[in-house]
C-alpha positions in Angstrom: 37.2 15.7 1.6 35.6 15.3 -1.9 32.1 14.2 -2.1 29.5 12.9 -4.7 26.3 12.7 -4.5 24.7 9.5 -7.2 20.9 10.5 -7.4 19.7 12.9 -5.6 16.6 13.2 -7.9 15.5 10.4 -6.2 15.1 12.9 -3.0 14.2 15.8 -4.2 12.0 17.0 -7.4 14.5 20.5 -7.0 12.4 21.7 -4.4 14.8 20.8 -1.7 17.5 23.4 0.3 21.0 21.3 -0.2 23.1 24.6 1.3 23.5 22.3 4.6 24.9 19.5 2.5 27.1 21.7 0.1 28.5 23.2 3.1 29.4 20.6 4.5 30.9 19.2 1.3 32.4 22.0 -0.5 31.8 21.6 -4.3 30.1 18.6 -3.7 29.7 15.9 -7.0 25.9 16.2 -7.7 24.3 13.9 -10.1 20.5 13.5 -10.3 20.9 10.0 -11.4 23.3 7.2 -11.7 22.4 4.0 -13.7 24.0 0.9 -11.6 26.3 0.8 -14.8 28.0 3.5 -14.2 28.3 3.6 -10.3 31.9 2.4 -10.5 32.8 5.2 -12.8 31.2 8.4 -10.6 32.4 7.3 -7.3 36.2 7.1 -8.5 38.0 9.0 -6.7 35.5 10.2 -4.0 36.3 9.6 -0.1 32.5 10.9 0.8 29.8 8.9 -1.2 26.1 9.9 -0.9 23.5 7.5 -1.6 19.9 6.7 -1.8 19.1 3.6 -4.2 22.4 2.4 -6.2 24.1 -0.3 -5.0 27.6 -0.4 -3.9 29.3 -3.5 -3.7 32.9 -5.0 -2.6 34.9 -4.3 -5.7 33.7 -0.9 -5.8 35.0 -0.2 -2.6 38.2 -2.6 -2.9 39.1 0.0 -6.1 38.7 3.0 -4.4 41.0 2.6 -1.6 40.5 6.5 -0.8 36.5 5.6 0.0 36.1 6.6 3.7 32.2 6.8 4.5 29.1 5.8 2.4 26.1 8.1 3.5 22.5 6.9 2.9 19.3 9.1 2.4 17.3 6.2 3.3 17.2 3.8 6.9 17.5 0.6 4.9 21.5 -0.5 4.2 20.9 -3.4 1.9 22.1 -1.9 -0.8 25.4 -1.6 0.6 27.5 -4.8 0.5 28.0 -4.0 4.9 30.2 -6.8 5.4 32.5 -5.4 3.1 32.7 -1.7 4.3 33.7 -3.3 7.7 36.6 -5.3 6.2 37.5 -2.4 4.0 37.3 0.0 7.0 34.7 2.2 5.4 32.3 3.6 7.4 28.4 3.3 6.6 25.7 5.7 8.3 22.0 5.6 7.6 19.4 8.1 8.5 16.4 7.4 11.6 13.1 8.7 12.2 13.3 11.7 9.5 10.4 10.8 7.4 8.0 9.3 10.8 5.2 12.0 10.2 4.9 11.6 6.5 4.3 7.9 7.0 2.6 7.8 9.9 -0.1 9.9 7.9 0.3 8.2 5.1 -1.1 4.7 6.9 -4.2 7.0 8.2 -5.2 8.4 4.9 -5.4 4.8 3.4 -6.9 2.6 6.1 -9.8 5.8 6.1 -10.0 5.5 2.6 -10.0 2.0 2.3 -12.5 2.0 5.7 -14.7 4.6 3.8 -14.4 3.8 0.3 -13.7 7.0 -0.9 -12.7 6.4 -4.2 -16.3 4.3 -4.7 -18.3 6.7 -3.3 -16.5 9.9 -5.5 -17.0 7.6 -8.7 -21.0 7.3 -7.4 -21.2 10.4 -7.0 -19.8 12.1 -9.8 -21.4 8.9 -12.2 -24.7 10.6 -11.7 -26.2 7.6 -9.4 -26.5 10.1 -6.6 -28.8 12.6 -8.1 -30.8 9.6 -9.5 -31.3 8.3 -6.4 -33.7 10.5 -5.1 -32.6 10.5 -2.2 -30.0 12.9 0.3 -27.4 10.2 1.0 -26.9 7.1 -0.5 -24.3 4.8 1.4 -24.0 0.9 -0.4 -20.6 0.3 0.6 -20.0 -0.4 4.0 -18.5 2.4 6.4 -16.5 1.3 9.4 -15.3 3.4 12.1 -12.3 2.9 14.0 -12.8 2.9 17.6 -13.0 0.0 19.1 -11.0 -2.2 16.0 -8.0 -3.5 16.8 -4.4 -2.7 14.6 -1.6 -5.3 14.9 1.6 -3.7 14.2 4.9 -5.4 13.1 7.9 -3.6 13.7 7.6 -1.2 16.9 10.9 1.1 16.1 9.8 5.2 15.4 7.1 4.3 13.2 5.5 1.6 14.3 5.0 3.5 17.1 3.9 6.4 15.6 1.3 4.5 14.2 0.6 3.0 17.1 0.0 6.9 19.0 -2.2 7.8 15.8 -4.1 4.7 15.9 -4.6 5.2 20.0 -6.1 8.7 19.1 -8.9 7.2 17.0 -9.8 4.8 20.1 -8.3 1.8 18.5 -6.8 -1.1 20.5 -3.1 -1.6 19.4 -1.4 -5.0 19.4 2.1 -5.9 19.1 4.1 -8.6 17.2 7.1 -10.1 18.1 10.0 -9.3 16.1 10.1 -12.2 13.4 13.2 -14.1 13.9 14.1 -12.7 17.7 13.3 -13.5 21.3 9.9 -13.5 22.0 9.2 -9.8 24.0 6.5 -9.1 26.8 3.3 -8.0 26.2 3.7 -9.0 22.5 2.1 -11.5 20.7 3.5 -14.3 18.5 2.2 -13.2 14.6 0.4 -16.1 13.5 -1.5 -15.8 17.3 -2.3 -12.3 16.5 -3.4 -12.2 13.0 -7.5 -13.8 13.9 -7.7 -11.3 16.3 -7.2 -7.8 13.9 -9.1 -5.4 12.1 -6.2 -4.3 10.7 -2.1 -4.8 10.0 0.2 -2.4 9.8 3.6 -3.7 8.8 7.0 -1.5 9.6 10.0 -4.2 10.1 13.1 -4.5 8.1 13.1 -7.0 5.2 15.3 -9.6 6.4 15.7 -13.5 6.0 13.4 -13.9 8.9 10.7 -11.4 7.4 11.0 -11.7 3.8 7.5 -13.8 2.3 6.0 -12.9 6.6 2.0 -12.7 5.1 1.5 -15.2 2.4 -1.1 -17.5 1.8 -1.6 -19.0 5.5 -1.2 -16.1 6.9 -4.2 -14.1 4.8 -6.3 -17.3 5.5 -5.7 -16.6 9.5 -7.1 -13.3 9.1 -10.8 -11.8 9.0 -12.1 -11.3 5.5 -12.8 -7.8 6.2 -9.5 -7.2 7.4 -7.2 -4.7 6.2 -3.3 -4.9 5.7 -0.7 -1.6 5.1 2.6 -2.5 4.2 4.7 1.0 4.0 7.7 -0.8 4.6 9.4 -3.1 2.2 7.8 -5.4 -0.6 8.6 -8.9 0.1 7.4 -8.6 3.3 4.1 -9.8 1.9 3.4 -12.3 -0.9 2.1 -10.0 -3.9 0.5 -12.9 -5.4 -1.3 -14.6 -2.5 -2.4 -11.1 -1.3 -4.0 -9.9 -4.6 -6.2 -14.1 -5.1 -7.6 -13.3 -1.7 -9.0 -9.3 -2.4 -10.5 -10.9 -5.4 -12.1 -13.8 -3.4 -13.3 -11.5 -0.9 -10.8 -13.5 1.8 -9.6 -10.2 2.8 -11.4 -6.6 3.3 -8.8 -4.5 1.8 -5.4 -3.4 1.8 -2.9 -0.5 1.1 0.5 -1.0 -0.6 3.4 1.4 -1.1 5.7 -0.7 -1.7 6.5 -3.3 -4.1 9.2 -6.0 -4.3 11.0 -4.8 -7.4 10.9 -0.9 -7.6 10.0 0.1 -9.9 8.1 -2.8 -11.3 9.1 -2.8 -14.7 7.9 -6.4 -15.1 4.4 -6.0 -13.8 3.4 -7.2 -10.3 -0.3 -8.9 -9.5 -0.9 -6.6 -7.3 -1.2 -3.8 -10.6 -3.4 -5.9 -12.2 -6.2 -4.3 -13.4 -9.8 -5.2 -11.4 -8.6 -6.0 -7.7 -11.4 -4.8 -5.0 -10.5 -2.7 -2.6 -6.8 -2.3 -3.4 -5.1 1.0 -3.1 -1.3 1.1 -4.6 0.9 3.9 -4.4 4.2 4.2 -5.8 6.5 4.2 -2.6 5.4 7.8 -1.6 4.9 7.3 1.9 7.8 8.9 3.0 7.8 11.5 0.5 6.1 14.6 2.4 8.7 17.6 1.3 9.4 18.3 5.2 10.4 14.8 5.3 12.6 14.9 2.4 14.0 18.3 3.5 14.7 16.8 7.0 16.1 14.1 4.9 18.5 16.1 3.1 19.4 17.6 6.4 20.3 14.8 8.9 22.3 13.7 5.7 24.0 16.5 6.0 24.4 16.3 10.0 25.7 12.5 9.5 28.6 13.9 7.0 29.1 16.7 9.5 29.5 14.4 12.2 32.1 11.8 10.3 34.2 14.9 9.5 34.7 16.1 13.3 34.9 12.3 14.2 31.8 11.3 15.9 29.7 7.6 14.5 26.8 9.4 13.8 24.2 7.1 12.6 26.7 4.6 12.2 25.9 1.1 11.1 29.4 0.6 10.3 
């Protein structure tokens, strides 16, 4: 079957191994990107369609009746019109738990920044305030440990719990939210129940109807004001305005975001305004450790392999 791949450079900055993938997809299509404009162009044709970002909707797949599987590099389907590949008989796989340890660390190098203000205390330091202090260490932001806070998470799937195992490790006490929208689970917590109670949120669910705007203004005022929230999962979970008025009022301690709700924010976002305390932003790089893009680029691979003996690997559709 012929393959093409729409933006791969969005993967991989050529430092990936795609013999797995080419294998699989002899003289696979490449292209390193694809403006949405052109999607309907580059996938004419194509039975095996490989995807990361670009959106594929209805009428693409109504005018290429050959179109037999849309592959994602990502978990998140959204950008796939779903309802359509079912109706079209198209099949849709995503890819699970490839990128867990790149994230998972990611959440622990910003909640210890954030917890020991490393970027104050380097700007002190080399700002000559520490040799003029005449003293050996100098310490006027406030350093937290750990043990003994407690971390809500939302969103238990492979990350959520890896965070969760991380977070155990440091002797933190982990809490559990109920999936917004579902059943209420045991030994989780309703969110609004939970949020008074942490030192610090770390949010992994789906954006969905249910979760989409889930910490806005109410929610931050529920929370401590030295609390700290870590969204590495999608930007509208979290109202970007609401969040960046309370780190400016001091209403909340801190928080780590890496990711926004238009990416990339070519109109601005508050939360990139200049002067907000204690506000790290990162430009959705959590997943992006090269093992997890290599392992990436090879369950990819694994998921076409697996369509073309047959199997519904990774199937959504």
């Amino acid at each position: 079957m012929r393959g093409v791949f729409l933006d791969l450079g969005t993967v991989s900055n050529n430092d990936l191994d795609t013999g797995r993938l080419e294998r699989a997809l002899p003289g696979l299509a490449i292209h390193e990107r694809t403006a949405q404009h052109d999607v309907a162009d580059r996938i004419r044709g194509f039975e095996i369609l490989l995807l990361n970002k670009c959106r594929v909707t209805r009428d693409m797949m109504a005018a290429n009746p050959q179109l037999r599987l849309i592959a994602l590099t990502a978990t998140g389907v959204d950008n796939v019109d779903v309802a359509a590949a079912r109706e079209l008989g198209v099949g849709v796989a995503n890819l699970r738990d490839y990128c867990t340890p790149s994230v998972v660390q990611h959440v622990f190098a910003v909640l210890l920044s954030l917890t020991h203000h490393l970027p104050e205390y380097d700007a002190l330091a080399k700002g000559g305030h520490w040799g003029a202090s005449g003293q050996f260490s100098v310490f006027p932001f406030p350093i937290r440990e750990l043990a003994g806070r407690v971390l809500g998470i939302v969103g238990y799937g492979a990350l959520g719990r890896g965070v969760a195992r991380v977070a155990e490790a440091f002797g933190m006490q982990v809490l559990l939210a109920n999936r917004p929208g579902g059943e209420p689970a045991a030994g989780r917590h309703d969110l609004h129940q939970l949020l008074p109670a942490l030192d610090v949120l770390s949010l992994h669910c789906p954006l969905t109807p249910a979760t989409r705007g889930l910490i806005g203004s109410h929610e931050l005022s529920l929370m401590k004001s030295d609390a700290v929230i870590i969204n590495t999962a999608r930007g509208g979970l979290i109202d970007a305005a609401a969040l960046a008025i309370a780190l400016r009022e001091r209403r909340i301690g801190g928080a780590g975001i890496d990711v926004l709700e238009r990416e990339p924010p070519v109109d601005g976002n508050p939360l990139l305004e200049p002067g907000i305390p204690n506000l790290i932003v990162t430009p959705h790089t959590a997943w992006a450790a090269r093992e997890s893009r290599q392992r990436c680029l090879d369950e990819l691979a694994a998921n076409v392999e697996g369509f073309l003996r047959g199997e519904r690997r990774n199937r959504v559709v």
